[in-house]
C-alpha positions as CSV (number, residue, x, y, z in Angstrom):
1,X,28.6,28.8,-40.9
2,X,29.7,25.8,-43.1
3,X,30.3,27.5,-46.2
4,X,34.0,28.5,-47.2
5,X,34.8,31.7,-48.5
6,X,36.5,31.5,-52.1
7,X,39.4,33.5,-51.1
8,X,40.5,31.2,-48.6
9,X,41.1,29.0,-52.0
10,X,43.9,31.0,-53.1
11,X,47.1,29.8,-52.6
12,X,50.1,32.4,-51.4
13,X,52.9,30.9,-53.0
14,X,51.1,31.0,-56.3
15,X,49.1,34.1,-55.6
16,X,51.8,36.9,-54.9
17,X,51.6,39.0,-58.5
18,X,55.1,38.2,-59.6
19,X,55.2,34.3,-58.9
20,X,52.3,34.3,-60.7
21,X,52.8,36.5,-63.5
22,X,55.9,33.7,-64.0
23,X,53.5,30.9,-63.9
24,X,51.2,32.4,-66.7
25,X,53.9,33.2,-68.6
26,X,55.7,29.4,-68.4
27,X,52.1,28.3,-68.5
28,X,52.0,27.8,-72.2
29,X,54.7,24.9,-72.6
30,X,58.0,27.2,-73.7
31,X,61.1,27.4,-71.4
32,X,61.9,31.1,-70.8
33,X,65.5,32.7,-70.0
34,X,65.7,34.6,-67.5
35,X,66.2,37.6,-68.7
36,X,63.3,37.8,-70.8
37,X,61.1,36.9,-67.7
38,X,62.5,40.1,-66.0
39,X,62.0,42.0,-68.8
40,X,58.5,41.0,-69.5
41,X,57.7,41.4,-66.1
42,X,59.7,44.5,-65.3
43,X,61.6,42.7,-62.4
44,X,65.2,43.8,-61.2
45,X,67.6,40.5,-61.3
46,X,67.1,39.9,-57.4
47,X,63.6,40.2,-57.1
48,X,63.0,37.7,-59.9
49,X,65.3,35.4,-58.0
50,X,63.7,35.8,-55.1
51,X,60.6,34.8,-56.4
52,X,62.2,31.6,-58.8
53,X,63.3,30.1,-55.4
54,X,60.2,30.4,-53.6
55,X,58.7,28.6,-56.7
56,X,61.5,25.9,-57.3
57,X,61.2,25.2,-53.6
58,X,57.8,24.5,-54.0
59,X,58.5,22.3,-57.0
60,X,56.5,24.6,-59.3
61,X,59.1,25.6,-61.9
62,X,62.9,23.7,-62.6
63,X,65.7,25.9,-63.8
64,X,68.2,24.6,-66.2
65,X,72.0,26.5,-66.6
66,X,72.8,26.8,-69.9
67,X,76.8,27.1,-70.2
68,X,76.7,27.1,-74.2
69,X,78.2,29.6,-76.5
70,X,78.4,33.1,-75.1
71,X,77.9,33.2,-71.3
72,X,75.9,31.3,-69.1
73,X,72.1,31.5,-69.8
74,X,69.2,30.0,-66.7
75,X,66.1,28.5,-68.2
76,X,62.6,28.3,-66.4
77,X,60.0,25.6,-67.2
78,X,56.8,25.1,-65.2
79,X,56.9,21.3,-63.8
80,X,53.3,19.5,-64.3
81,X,52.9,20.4,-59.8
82,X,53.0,24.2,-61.6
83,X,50.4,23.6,-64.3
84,X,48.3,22.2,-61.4
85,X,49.0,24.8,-59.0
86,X,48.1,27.7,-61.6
87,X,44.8,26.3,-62.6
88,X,44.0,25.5,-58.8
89,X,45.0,29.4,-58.3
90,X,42.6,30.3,-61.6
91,X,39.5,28.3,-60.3
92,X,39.7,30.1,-57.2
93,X,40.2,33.3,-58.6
94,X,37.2,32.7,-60.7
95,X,34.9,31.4,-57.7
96,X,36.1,34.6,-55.9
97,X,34.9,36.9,-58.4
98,X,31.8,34.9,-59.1
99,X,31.2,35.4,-55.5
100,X,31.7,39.1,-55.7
101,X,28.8,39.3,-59.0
């Protein structure tokens, strides 16, 4: 058999809910704090980390500490690697389904 099963398009670093919940969400261009990605995703302050690193490792996302007024702040911004890596992950989810119809 030739043929390649969609799924086998998806990638796990990109693919695991939360990573890519975070992906969508710096997806549109805006930096995000860190606190409002745990909020939005209703993450505790570990497992977000957790899943930052596994992204910045990748060189998906950068993260910027913000030392301003007030206390220290982290910023997330997908790198152009994460734009590509969260379409990739989108055409495959889409082939899957279409696959599924």
């Amino acid at each position: 058999m030739t043929d390649v099963h969609p799924a086998v398009g998806l990638d796990d670093t990109v693919h695991q809910r939360s990573r890519l919940g975070i992906l969508a969400l710096l997806r549109t261009g805006v930096s995000m704090e860190f606190g409002a990605l745990r909020d939005t995703l209703h993450l505790t302050d570990g497992n977000l980390n957790r899943h930052l690193k596994v992204l910045e490792d990748a060189g998906l996302i950068v993260s910027t500490r913000n030392t301003g007024q007030g206390r220290p702040r982290t910023w997330l911004t997908i790198t152009d690697a994460g734009r590509a890596a969260l379409d990739a992950e989108i055409a495959a989810l889409r082939a899957l389904i279409a696959a599924t119809e």
